[in-house]
C-alpha beads as a LAMMPS data file, in Angstrom:
LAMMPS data file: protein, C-alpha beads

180 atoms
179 bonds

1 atom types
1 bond types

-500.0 500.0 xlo xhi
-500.0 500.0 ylo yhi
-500.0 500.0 zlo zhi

Masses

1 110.0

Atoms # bond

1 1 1 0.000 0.000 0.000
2 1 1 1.340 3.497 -0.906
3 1 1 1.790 5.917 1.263
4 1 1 -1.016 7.990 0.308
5 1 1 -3.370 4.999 0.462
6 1 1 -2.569 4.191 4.367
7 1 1 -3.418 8.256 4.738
8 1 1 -6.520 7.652 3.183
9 1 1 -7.302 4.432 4.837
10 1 1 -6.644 5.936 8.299
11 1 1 -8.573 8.899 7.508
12 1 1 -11.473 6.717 6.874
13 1 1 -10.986 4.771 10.232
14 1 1 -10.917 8.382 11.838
15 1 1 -14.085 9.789 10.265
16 1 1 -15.896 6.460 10.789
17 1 1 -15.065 6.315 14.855
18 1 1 -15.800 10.420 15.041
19 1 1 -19.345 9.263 13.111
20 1 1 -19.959 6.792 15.651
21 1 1 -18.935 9.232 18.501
22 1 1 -21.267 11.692 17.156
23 1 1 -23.997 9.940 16.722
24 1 1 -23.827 8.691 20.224
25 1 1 -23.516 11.893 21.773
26 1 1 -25.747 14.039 19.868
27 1 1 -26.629 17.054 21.151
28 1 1 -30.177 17.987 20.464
29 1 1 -31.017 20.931 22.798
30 1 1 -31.759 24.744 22.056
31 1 1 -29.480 27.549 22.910
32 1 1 -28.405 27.357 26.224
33 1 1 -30.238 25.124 27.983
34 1 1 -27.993 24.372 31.153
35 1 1 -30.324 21.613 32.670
36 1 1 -30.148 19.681 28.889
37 1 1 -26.094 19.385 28.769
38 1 1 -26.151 18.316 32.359
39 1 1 -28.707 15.471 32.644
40 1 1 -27.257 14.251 29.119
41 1 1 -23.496 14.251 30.770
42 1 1 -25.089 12.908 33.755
43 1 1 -26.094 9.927 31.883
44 1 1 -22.976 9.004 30.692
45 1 1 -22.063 7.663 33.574
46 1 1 -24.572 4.933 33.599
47 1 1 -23.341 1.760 32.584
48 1 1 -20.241 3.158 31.201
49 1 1 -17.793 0.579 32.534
50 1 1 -15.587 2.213 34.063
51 1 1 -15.938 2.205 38.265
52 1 1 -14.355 5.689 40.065
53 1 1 -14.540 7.307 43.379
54 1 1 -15.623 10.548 42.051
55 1 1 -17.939 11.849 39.141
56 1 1 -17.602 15.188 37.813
57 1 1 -19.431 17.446 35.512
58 1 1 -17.917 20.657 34.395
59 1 1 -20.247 23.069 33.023
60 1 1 -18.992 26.222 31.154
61 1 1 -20.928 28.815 29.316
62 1 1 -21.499 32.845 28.537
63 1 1 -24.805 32.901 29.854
64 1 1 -27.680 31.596 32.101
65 1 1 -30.099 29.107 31.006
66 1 1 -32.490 30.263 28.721
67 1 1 -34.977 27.845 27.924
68 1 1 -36.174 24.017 28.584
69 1 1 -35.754 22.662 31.804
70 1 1 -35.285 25.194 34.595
71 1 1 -31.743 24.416 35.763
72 1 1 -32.531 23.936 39.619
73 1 1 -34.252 20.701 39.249
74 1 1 -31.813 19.521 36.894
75 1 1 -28.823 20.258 39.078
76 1 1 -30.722 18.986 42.159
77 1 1 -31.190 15.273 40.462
78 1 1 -27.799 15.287 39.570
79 1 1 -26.583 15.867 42.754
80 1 1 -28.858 13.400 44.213
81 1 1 -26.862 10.796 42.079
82 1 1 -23.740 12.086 43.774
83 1 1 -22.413 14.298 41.173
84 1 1 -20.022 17.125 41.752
85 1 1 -20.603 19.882 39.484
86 1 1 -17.612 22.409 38.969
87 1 1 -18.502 25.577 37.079
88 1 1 -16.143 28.092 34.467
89 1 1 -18.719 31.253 33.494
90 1 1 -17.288 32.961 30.315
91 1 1 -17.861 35.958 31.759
92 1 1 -15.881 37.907 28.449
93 1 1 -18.615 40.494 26.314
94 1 1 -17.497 39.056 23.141
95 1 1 -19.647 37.410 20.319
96 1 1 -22.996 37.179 19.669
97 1 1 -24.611 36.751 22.908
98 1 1 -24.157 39.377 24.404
99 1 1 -27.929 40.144 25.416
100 1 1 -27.141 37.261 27.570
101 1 1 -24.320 38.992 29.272
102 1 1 -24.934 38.358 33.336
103 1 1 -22.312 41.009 35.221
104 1 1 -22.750 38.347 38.127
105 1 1 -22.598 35.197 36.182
106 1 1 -20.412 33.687 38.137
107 1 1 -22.771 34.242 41.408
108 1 1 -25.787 32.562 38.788
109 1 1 -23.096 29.486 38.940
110 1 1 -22.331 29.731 42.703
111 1 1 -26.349 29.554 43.451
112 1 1 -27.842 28.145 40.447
113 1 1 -25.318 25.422 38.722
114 1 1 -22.862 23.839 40.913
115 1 1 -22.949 21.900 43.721
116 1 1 -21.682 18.838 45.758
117 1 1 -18.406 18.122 48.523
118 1 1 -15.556 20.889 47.368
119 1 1 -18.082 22.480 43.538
120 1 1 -16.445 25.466 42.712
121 1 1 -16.263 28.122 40.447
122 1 1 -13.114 29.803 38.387
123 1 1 -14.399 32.915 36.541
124 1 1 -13.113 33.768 33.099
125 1 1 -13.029 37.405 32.416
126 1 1 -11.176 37.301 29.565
127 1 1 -10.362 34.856 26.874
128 1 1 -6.301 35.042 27.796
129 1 1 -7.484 33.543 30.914
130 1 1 -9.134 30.549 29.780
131 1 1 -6.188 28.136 29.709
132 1 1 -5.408 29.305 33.013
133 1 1 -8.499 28.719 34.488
134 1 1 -8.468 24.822 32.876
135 1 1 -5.499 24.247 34.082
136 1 1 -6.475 25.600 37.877
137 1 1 -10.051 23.787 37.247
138 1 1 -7.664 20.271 36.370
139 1 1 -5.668 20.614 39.672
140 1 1 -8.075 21.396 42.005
141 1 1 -10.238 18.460 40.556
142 1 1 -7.119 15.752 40.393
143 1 1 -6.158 17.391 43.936
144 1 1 -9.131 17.175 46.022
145 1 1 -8.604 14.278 49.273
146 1 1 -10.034 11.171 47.913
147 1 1 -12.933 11.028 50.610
148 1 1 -16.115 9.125 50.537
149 1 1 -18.748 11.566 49.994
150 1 1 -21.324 12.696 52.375
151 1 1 -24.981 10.522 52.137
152 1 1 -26.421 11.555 49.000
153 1 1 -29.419 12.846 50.137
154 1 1 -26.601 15.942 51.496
155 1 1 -25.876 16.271 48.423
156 1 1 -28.841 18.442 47.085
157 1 1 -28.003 22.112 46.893
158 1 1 -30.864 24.371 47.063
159 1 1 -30.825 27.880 45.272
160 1 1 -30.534 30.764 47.242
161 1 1 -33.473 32.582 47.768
162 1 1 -31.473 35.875 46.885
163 1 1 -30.663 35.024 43.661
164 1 1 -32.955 34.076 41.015
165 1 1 -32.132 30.900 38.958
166 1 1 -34.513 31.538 36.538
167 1 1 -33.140 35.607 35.176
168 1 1 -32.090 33.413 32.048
169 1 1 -35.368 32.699 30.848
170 1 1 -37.001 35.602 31.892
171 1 1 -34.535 37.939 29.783
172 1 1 -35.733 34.701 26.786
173 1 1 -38.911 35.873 27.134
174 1 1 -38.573 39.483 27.190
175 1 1 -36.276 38.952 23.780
176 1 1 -38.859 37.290 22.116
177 1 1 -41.572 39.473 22.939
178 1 1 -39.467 42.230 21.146
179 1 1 -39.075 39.339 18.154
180 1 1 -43.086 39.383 18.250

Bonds

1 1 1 2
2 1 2 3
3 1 3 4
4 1 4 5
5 1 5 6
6 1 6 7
7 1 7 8
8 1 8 9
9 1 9 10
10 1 10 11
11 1 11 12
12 1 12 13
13 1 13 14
14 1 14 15
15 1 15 16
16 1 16 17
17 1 17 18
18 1 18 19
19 1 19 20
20 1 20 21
21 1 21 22
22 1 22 23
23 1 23 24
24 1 24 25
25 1 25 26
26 1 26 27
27 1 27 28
28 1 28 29
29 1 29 30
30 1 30 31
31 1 31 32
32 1 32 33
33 1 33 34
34 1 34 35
35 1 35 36
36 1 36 37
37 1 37 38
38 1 38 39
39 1 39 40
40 1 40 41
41 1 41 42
42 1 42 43
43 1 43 44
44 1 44 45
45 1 45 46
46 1 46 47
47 1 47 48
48 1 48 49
49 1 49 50
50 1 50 51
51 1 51 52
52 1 52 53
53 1 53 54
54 1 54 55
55 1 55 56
56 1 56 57
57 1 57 58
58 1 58 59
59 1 59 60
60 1 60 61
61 1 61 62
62 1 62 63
63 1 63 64
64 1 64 65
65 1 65 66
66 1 66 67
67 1 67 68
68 1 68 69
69 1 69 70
70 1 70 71
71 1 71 72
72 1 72 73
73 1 73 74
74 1 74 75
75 1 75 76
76 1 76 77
77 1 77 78
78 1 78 79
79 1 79 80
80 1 80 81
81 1 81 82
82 1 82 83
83 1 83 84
84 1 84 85
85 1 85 86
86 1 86 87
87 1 87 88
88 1 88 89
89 1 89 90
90 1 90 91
91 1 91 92
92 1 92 93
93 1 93 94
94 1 94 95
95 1 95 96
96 1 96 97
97 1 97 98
98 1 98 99
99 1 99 100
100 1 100 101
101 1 101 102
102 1 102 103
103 1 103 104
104 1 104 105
105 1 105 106
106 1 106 107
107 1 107 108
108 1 108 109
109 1 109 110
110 1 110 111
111 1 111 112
112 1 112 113
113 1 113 114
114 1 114 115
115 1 115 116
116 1 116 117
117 1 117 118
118 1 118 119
119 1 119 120
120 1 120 121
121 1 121 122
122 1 122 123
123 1 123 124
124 1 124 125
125 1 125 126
126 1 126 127
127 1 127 128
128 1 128 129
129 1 129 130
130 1 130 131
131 1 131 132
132 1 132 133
133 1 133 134
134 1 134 135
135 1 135 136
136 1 136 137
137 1 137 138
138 1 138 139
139 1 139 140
140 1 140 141
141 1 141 142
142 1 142 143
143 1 143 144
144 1 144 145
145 1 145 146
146 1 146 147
147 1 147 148
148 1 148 149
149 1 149 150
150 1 150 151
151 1 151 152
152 1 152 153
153 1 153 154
154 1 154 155
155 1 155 156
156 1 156 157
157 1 157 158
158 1 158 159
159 1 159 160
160 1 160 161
161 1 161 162
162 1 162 163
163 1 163 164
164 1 164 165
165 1 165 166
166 1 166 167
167 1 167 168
168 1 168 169
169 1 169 170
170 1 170 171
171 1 171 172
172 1 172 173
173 1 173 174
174 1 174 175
175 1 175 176
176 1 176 177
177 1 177 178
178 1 178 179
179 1 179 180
């Protein structure tokens, strides 16, 4: 086989296990629908094979949630599973949702997203901080004491009832009744 042909044949292998990949992770959820990403990533822990003390969702976005499930519930479930869930707000103005734009996002995370033993939150002001912030997020997740968590039941974080969990859909609805 030439050269070229082993290229080609590997490039087939490639697209053929990214097809597969995609097709079993699909994402099929509108805008930014918090509660969507995390019950999906929530399921792909069951029955994956693989056993570990610890199961971690990172969730990282510009914005609140905006529409489908209201992201309390969701993140409360989660928990219940004994989830951790670690937040990263893109808290930058850049690109096209900036309607969106929380100046407190990260405090919508810190009441609203994350929870279980040692959730936290690393804001990103700026995109020259985002590798930064991965890398901190990547030690203080591979660092954390390897403890047996709390009963699961402790586990459910409920919002605070000075912040409200649900500004992302409310701004939704005030942009679309300016669309209407």
């Amino acid at each position: 086989m030439t050269k070229s042909g082993k290229k080609s044949a590997a490039n087939s292998q490639t697209k053929a296990a990214t097809d597969k990949l995609e097709g079993a992770y699909a994402l099929d959820s509108p805008n930014d629908n918090r509660a969507y990403y995390r019950d999906f990533a929530a399921k792909r822990f069951d029955g994956n094979g693989f056993a570990s003390l610890r199961q971690v969702i990172d969730v990282s976005g510009d914005g609140p949630n905006n529409q489908g499930r209201p992201v309390e519930p969701a993140r409360d479930e989660v928990l219940a599973k004994g989830i951790v869930i670690n937040g990263l707000p893109l808290m930058t103005r850049e690109g096209m949702g900036s309607q969106w734009h929380l100046d407190d996002l990260d405090e919508y995370y810190r009441h609203c997203v994350i929870g279980g033993p040692g959730a936290f939150v690393i804001p990103v002001l700026e995109w020259s901080q985002f590798p930064q912030a991965v890398r901190r997020k990547l030690v203080l997740e591979l660092a954390q004491q390897r403890q047996v968590p709390p009963a699961r039941a402790n586990l459910i974080r409920v919002g605070s009832p000075e912040y409200d969990c649900l500004i992302g859909e409310k701004i939704w609805d005030d942009i679309q009744g300016d669309w209407n």
